[in-house]
Backbone as CSV, one residue per row, in Angstrom:
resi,resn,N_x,N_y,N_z,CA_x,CA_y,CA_z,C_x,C_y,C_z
1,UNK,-22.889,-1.912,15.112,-21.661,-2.699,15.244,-20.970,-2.776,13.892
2,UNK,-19.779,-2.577,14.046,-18.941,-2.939,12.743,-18.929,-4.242,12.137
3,UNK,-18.231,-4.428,10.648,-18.405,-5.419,10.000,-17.387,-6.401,10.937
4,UNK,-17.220,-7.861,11.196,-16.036,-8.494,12.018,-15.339,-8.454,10.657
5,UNK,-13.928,-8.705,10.693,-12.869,-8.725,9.921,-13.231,-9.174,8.494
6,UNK,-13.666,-10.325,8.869,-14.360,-11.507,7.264,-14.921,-10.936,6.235
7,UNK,-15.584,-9.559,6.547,-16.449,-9.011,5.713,-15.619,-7.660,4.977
8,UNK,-14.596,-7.244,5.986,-13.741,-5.835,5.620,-13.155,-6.454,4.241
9,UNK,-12.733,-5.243,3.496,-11.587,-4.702,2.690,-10.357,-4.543,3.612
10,UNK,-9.430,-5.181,3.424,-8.655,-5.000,4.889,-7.019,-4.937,3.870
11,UNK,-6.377,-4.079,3.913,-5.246,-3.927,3.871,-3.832,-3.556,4.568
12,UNK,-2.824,-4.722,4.568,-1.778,-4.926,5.922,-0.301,-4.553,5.287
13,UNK,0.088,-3.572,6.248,1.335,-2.890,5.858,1.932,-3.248,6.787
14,UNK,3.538,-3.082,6.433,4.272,-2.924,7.367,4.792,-1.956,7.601
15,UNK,5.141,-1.624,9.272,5.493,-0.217,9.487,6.893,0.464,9.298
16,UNK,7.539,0.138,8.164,8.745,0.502,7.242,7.627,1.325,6.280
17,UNK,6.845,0.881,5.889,5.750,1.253,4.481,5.215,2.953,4.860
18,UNK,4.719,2.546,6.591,4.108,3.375,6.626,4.675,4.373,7.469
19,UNK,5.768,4.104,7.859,6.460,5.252,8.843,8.375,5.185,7.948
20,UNK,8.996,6.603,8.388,10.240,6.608,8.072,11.304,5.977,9.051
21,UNK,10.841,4.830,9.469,12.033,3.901,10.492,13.604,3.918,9.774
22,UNK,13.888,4.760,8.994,15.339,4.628,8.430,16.639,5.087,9.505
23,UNK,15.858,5.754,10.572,17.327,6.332,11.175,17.320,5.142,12.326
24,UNK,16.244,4.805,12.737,15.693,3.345,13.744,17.332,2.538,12.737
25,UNK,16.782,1.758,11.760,17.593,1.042,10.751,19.249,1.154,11.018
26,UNK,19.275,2.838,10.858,21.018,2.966,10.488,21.715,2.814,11.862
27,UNK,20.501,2.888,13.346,21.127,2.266,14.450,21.750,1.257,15.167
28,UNK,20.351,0.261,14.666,20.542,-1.244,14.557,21.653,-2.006,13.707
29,UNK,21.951,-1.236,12.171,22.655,-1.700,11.741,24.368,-1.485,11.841
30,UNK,24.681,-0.351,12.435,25.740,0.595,12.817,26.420,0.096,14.449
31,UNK,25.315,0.343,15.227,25.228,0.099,16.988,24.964,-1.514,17.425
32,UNK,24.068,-1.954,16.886,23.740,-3.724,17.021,22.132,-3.268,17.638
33,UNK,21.624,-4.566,18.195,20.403,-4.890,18.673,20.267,-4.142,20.193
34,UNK,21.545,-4.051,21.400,21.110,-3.411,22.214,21.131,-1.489,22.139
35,UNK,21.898,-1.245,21.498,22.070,0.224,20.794,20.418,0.525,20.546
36,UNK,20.018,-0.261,19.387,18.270,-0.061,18.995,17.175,-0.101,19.750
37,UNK,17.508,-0.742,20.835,16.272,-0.966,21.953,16.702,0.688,22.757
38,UNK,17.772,0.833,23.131,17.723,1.694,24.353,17.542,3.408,23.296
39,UNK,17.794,3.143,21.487,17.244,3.904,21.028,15.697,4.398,21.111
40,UNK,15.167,3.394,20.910,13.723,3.283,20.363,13.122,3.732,22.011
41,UNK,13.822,2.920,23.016,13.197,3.730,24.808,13.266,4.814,24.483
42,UNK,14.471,5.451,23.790,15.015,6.814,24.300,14.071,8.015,23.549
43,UNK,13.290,7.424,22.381,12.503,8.251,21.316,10.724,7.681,21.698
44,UNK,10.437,7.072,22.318,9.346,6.201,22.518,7.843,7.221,22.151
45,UNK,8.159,8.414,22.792,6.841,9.281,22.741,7.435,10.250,21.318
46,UNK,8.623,10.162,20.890,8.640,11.064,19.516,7.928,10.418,17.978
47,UNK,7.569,10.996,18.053,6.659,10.760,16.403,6.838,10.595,15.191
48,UNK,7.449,9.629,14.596,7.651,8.995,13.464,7.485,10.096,12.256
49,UNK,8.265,9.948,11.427,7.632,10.876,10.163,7.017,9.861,9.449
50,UNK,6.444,10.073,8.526,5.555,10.156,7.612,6.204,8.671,6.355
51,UNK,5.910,7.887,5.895,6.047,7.014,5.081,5.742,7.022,3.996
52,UNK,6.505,6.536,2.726,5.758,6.582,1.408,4.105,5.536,1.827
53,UNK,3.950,5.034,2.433,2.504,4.559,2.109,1.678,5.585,3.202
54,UNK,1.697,6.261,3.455,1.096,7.391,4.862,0.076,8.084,4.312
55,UNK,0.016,8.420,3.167,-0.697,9.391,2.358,-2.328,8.544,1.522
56,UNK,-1.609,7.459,1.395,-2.552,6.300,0.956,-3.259,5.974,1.721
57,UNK,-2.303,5.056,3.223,-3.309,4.356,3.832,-4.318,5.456,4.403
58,UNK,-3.846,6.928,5.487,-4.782,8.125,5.240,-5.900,7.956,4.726
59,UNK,-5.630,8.248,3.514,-7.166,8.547,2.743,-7.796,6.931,2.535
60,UNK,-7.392,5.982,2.397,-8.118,4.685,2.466,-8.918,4.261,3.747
61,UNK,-8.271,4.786,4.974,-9.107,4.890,6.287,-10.323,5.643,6.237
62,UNK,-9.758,6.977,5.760,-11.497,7.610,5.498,-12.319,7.177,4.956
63,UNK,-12.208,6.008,4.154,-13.711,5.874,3.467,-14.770,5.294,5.182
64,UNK,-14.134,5.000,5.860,-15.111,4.213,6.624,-15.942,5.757,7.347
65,UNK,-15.352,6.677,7.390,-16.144,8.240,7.416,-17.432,8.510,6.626
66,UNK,-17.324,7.713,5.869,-18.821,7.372,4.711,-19.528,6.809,5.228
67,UNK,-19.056,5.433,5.629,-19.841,4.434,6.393,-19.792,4.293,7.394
68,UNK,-20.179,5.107,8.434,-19.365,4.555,10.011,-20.282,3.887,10.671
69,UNK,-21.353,3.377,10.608,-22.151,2.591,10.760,-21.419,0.927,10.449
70,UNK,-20.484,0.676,9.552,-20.376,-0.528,9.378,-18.694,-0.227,9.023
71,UNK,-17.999,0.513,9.152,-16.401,0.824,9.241,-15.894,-0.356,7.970
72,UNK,-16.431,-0.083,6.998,-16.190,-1.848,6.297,-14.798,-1.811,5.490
73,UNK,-13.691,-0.923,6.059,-12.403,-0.865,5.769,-11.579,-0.890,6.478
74,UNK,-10.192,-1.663,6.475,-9.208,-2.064,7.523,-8.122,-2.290,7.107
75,UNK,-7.181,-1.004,8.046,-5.502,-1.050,8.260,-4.770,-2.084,9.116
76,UNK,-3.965,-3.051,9.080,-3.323,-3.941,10.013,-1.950,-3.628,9.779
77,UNK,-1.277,-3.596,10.679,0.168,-3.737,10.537,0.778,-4.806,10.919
78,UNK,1.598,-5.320,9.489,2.041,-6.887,9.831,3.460,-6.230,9.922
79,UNK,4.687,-6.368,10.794,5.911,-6.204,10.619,6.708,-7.392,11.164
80,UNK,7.891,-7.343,10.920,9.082,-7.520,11.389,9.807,-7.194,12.615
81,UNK,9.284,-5.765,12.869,10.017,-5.276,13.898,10.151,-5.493,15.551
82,UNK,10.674,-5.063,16.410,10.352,-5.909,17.518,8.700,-5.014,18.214
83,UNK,8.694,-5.391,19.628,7.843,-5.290,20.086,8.038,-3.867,20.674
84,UNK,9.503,-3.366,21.152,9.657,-1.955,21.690,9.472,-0.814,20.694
85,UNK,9.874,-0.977,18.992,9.705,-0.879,17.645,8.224,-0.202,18.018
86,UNK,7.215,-1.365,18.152,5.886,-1.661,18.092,4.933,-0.388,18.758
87,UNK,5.658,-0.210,19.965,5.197,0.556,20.681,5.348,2.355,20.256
88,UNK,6.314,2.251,20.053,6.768,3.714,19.456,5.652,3.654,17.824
89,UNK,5.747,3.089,17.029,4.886,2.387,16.162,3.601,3.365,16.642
90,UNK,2.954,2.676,17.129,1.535,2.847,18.171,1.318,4.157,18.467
91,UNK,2.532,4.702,18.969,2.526,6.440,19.696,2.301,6.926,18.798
92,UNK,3.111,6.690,17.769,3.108,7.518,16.023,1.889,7.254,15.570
93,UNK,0.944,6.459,15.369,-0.449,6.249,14.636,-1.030,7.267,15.505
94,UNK,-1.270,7.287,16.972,-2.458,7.784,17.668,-2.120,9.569,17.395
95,UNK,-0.677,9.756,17.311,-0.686,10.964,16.845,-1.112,11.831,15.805
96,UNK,-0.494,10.765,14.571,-1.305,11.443,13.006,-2.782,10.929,12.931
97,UNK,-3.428,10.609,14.148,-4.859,10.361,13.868,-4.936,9.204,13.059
98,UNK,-4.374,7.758,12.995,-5.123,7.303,12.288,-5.709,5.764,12.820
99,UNK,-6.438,5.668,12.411,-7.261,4.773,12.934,-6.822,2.897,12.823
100,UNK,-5.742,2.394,13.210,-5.276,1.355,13.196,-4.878,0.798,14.465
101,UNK,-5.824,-0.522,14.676,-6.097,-1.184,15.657,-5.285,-2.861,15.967
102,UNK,-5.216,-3.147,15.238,-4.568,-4.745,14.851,-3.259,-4.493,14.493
103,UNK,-2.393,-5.689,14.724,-0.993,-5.830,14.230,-0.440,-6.576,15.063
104,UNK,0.705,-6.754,14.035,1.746,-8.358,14.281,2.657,-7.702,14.812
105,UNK,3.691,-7.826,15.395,5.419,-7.676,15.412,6.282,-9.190,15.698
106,UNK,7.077,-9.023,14.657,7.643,-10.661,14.868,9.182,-10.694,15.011
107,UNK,9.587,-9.065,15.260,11.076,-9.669,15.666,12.155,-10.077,14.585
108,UNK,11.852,-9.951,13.461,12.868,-10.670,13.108,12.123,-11.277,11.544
109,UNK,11.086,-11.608,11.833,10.556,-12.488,11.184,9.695,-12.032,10.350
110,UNK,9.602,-12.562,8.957,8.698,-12.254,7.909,7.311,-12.176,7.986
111,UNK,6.325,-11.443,8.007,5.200,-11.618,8.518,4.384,-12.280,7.554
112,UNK,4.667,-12.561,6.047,3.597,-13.172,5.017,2.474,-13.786,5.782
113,UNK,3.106,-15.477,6.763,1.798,-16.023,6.830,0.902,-15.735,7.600
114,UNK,1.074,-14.464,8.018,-0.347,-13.954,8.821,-0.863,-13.476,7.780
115,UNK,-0.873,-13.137,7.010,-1.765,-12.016,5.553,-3.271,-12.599,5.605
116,UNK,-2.823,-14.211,5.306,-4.555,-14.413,5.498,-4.776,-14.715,6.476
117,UNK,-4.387,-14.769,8.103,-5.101,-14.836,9.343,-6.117,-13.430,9.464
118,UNK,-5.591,-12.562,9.105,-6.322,-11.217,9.015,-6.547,-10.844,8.002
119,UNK,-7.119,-11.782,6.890,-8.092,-11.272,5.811,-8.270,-10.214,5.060
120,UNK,-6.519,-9.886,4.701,-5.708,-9.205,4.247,-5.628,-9.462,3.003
121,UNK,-6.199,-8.554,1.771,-6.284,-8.572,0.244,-5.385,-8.006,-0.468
122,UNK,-4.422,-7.317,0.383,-3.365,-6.801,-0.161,-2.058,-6.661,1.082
123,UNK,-0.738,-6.980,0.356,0.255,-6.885,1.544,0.992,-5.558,0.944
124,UNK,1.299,-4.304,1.499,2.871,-3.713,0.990,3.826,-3.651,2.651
125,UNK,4.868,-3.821,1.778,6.213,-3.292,2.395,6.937,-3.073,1.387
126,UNK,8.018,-2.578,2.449,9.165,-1.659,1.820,10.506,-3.062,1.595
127,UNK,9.993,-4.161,2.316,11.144,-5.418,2.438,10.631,-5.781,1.086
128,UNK,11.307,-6.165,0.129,11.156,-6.984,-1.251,11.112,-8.314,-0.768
129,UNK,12.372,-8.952,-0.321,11.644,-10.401,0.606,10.650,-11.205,0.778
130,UNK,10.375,-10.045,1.570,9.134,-10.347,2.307,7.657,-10.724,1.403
131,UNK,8.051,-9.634,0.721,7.075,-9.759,-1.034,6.894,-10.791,-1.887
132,UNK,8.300,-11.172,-1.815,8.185,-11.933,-2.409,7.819,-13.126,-1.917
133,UNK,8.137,-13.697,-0.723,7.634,-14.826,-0.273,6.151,-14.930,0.139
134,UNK,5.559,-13.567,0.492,4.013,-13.755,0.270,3.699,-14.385,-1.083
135,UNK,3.908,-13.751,-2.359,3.779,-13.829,-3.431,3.786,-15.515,-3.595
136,UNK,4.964,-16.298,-3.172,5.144,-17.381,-3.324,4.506,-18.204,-2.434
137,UNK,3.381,-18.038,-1.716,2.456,-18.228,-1.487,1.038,-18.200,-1.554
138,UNK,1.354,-17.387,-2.904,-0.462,-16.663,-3.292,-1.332,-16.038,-2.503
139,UNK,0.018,-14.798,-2.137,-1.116,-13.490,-1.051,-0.635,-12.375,-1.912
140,UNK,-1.614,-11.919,-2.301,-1.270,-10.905,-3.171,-0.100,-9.636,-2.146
141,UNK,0.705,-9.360,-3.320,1.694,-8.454,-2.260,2.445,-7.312,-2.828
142,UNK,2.903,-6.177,-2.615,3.793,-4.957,-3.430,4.821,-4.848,-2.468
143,UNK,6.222,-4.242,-2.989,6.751,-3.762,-2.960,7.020,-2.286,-2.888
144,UNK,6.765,-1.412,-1.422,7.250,-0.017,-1.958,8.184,0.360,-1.915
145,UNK,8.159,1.281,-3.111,9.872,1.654,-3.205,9.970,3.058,-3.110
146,UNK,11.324,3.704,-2.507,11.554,4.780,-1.468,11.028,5.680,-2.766
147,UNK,10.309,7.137,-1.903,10.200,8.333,-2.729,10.134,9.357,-1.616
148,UNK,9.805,10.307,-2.567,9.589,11.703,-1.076,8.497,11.609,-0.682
149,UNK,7.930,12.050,0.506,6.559,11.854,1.057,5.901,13.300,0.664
150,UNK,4.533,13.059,-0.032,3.925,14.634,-0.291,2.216,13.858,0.160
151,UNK,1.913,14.498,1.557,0.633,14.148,1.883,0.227,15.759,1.816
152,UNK,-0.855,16.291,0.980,-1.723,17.681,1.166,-2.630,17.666,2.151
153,UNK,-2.571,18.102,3.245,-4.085,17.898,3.806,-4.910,18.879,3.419
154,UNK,-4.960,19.480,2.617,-5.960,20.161,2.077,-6.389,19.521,0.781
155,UNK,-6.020,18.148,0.545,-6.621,17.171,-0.494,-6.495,15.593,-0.137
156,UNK,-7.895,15.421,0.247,-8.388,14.223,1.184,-9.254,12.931,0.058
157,UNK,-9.494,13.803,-0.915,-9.536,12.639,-2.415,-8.489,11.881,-2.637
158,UNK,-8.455,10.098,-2.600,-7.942,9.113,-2.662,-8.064,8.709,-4.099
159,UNK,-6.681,8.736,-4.545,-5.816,8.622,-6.103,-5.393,7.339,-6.150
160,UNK,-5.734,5.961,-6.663,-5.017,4.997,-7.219,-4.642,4.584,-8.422
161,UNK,-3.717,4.488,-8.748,-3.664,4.081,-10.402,-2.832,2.819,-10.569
162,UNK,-3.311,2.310,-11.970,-2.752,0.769,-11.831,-2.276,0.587,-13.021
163,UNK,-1.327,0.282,-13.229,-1.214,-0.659,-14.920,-2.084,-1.714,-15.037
164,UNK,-2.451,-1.705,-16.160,-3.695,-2.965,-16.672,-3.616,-3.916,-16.508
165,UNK,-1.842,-4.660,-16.572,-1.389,-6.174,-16.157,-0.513,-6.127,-15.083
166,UNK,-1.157,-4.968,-13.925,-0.452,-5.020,-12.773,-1.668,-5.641,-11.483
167,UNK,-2.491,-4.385,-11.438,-3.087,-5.001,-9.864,-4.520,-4.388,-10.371
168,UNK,-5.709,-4.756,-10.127,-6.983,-4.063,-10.206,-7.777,-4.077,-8.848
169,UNK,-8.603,-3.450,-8.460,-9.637,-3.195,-7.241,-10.429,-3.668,-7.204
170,UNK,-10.507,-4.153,-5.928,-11.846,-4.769,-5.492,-13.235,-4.296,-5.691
171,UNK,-14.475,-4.670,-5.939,-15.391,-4.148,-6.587,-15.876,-3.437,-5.447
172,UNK,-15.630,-3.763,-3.984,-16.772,-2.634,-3.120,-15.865,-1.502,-2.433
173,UNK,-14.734,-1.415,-3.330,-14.064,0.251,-3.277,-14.148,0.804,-4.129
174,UNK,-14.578,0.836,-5.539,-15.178,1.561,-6.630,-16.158,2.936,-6.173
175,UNK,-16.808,2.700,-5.229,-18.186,3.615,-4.964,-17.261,4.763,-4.174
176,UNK,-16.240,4.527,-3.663,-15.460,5.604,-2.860,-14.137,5.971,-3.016
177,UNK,-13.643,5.390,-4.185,-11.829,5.656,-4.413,-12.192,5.850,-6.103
178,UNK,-11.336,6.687,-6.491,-11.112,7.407,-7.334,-9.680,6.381,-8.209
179,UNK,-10.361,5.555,-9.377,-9.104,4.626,-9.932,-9.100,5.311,-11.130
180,UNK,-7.683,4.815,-11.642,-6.847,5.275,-12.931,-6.460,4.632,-13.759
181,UNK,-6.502,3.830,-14.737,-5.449,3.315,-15.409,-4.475,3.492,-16.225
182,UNK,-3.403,3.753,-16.095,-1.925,3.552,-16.716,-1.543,2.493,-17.167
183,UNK,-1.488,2.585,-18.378,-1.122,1.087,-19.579,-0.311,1.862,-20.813
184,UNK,0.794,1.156,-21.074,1.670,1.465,-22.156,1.042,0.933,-23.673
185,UNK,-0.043,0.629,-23.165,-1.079,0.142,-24.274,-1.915,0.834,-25.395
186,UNK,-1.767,0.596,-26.604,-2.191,1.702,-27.643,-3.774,1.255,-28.265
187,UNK,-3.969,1.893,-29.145,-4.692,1.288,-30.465,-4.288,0.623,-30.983
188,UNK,-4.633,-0.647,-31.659,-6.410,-1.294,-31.071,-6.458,-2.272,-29.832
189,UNK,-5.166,-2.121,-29.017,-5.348,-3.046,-27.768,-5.687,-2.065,-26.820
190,UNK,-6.445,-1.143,-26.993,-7.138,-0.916,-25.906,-8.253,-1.594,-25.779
191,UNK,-9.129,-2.094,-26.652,-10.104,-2.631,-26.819,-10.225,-3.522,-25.956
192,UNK,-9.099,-4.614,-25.877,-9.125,-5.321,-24.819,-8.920,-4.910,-23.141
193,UNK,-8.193,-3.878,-23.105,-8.915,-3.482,-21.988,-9.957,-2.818,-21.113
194,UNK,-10.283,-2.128,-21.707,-11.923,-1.960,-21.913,-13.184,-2.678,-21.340
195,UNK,-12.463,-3.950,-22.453,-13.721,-5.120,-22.533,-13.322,-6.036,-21.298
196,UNK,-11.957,-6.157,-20.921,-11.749,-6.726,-19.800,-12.580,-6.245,-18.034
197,UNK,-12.094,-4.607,-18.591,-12.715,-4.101,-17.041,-14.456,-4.098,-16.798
198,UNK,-14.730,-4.225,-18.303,-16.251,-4.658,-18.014,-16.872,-5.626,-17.540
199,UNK,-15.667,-6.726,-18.371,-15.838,-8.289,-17.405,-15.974,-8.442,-16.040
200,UNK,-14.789,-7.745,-15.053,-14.343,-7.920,-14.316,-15.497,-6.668,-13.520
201,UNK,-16.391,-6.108,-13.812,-17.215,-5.314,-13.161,-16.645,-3.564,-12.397
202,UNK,-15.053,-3.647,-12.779,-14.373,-2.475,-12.217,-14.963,-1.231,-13.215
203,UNK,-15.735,-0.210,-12.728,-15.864,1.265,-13.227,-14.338,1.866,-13.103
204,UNK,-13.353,2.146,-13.869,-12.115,3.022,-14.124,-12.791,4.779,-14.218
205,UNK,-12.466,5.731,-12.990,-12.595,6.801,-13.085,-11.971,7.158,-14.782
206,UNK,-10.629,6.928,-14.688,-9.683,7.419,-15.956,-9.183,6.691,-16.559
207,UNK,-9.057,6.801,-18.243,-8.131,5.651,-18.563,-6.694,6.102,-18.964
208,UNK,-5.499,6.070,-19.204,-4.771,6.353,-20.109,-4.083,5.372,-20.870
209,UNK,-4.212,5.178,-22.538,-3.468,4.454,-23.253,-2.166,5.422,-23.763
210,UNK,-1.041,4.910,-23.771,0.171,5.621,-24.034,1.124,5.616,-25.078
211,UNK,0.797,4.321,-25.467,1.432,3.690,-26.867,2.835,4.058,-26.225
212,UNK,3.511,3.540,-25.509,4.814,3.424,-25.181,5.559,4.646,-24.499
213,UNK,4.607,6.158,-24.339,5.180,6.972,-23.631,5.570,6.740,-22.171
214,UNK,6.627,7.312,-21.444,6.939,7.490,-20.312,5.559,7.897,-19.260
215,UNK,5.476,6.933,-18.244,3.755,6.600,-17.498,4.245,8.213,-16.444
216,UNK,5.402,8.615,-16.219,5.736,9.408,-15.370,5.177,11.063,-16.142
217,UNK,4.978,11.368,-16.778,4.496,12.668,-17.741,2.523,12.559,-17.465
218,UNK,2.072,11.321,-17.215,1.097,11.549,-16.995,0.878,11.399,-15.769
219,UNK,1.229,10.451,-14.715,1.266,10.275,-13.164,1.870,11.985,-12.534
220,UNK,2.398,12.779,-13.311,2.808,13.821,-12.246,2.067,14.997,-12.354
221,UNK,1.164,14.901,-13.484,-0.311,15.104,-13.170,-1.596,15.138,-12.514
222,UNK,-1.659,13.640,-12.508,-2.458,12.736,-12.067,-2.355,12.674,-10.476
223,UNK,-1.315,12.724,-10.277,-1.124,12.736,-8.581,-1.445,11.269,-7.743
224,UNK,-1.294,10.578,-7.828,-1.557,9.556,-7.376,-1.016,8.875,-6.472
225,UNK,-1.922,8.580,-5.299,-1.321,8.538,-4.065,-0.465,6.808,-3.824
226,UNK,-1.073,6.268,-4.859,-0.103,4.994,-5.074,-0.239,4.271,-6.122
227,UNK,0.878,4.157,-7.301,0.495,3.873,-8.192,1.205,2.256,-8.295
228,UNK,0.974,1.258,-8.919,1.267,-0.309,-8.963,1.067,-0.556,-10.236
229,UNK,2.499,-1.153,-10.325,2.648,-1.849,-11.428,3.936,-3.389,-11.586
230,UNK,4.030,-3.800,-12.889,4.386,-4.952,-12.131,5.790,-5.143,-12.816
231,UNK,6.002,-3.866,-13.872,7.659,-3.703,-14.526,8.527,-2.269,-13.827
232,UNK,9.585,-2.994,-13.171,10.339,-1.766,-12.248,10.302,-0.809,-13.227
233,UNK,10.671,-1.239,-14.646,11.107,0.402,-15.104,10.245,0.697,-15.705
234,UNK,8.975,0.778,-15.265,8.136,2.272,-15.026,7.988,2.692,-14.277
235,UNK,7.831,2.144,-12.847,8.230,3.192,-11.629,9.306,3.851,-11.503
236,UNK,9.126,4.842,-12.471,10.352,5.944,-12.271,9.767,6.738,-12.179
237,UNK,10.213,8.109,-11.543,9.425,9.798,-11.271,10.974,10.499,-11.474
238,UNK,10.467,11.064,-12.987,11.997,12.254,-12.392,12.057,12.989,-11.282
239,UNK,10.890,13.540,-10.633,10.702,14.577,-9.437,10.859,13.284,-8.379
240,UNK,10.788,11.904,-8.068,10.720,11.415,-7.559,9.947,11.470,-6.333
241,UNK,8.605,12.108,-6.423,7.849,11.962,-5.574,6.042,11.856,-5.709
242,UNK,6.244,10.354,-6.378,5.175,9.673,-6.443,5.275,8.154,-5.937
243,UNK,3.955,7.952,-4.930,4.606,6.790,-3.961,4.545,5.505,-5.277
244,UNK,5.310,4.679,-5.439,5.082,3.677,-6.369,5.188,2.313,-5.718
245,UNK,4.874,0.958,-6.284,4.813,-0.196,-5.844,4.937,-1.334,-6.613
246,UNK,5.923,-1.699,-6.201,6.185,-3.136,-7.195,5.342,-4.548,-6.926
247,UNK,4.531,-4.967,-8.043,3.924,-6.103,-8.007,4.665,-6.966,-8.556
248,UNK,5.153,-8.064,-8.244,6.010,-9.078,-9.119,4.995,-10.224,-9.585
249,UNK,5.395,-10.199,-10.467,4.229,-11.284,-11.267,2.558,-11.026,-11.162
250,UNK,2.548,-9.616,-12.031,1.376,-8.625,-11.986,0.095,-9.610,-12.278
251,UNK,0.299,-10.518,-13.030,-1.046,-11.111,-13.840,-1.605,-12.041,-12.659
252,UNK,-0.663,-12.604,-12.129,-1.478,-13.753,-10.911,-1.408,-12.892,-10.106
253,UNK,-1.264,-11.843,-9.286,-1.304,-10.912,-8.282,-2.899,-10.345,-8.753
254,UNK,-3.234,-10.075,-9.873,-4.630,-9.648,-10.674,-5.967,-10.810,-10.000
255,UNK,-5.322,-12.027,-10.559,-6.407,-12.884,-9.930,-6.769,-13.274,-8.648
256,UNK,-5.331,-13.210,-7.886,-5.907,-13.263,-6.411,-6.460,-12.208,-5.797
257,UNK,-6.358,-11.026,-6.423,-7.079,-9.955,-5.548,-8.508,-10.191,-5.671
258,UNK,-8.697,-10.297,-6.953,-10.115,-9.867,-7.732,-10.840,-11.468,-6.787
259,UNK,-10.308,-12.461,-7.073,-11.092,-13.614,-6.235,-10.856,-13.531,-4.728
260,UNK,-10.147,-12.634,-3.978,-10.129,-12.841,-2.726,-11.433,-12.219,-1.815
261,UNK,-12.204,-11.453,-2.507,-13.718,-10.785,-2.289,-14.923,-11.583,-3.057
């Protein structure tokens, strides 16, 4: 039997994050509310493309392929959208294979205070809003912001990278995700971070200190399937296709993750 919820790593997107609902969007906003419904009937079995968070959540589902004895990782989708939304939603997961079982649709409505009904350690969407009012509630939360979608399936290794005073990982995804750090941070303050991640028990696959270089010269390297940080202007990609995520108020977003396990 699987772990019940309480025990997962459980991370809740919304399905803006994880699917390209933009032409859904330019209906509703163009046509009105009945235009969008008899859209969304009219596309119901067509298949969503692909989302800047698609590539992430992907490979974050597989770890439970390690463990399938105890599946001790979990996708939820908290949205906004309506319930006909929802369904098309649904068609699109079972198609790209992925394994997401739970979710909200509220119509209208901000989904923050479900984050902790479902024991949710991390929120993204693509709504800033929405972010923010988790945030102003102390649920840890990102912001993604639009890029091109590049999922390889011929590379199923899961890439996270973080700025140092943005977001850090939970200690029982270390053994199966591959972390990075990106810090504009030089000599001799690396020292302190270092000594911090030792505190905090996180093994960092990589480090990079930059002393003020552009984080985008090493991320387009690095490849990283989602990188978080908590100052917009470093999420920049000249190629613009690295998924990125805004943490607002990186340092308390740090402590609620790390204490929410």
């Amino acid at each position: 039997m699987s772990y019940p919820i309480e025990q997962k790593l459980v991370i809740a997107v919304a399905s803006s994050a994880l699917f390209d609902l933009s032409n859904s969007d330019r209906v509703f906003r163009e046509q009105g509310e009945k235009a969008y419904r008899k859209y969304q009937e009219a596309h119901l079995t067509k298949p969503l493309r692909k989302g800047v968070a698609f590539p992430f959540v992907k490979r974050f589902l597989s770890v439970n392929q390690k463990f399938p004895a105890q599946c001790p990782v979990e996708v939820v989708l908290l949205s906004r959208n309506s319930v006909i939304t929802g369904k098309r939603v649904f068609h699109s997961i079972r198609h790209h294979g992925l394994d997401i079982s739970r979710a909200a649709f509220l119509e209208g409505k901000s989904p923050y205070a479900y984050i902790p009904a479902f024991n949710a350690s991390l929120f993204l969407s693509a709504n800033a809003s929405d972010v923010s009012q988790a945030i102003d509630y102390g649920h840890p939360a990102g912001t993604v912001l639009p890029s091109k979608v590049v999922d390889d399936e011929g590379d199923p290794e899961l890439r996270i990278a973080f700025d140092f005073d943005g977001v850090i990982a939970d200690d029982a995804s270390k053994r199966v995700l591959r972390i990075a750090i990106v810090t504009a941070r030089n000599a001799p303050s690396h020292e302190r971070v270092i000594t911090t991640l030792e505190h905090w028990g996180v093994d960092a696959n990589e480090v990079f200190f930059l002393g003020g270089m552009k984080k985008d010269r090493i991320l387009k390297v690095l490849k990283p399937h989602m990188f978080f940080d908590d100052q917009r202007s470093h999420l920049q990609s000249d190629a613009g296709d690295i998924p990125m995520v805004h943490i607002p108020f990186g340092v308390a977003n740090v402590h609620a993750i790390t204490q929410s396990k």
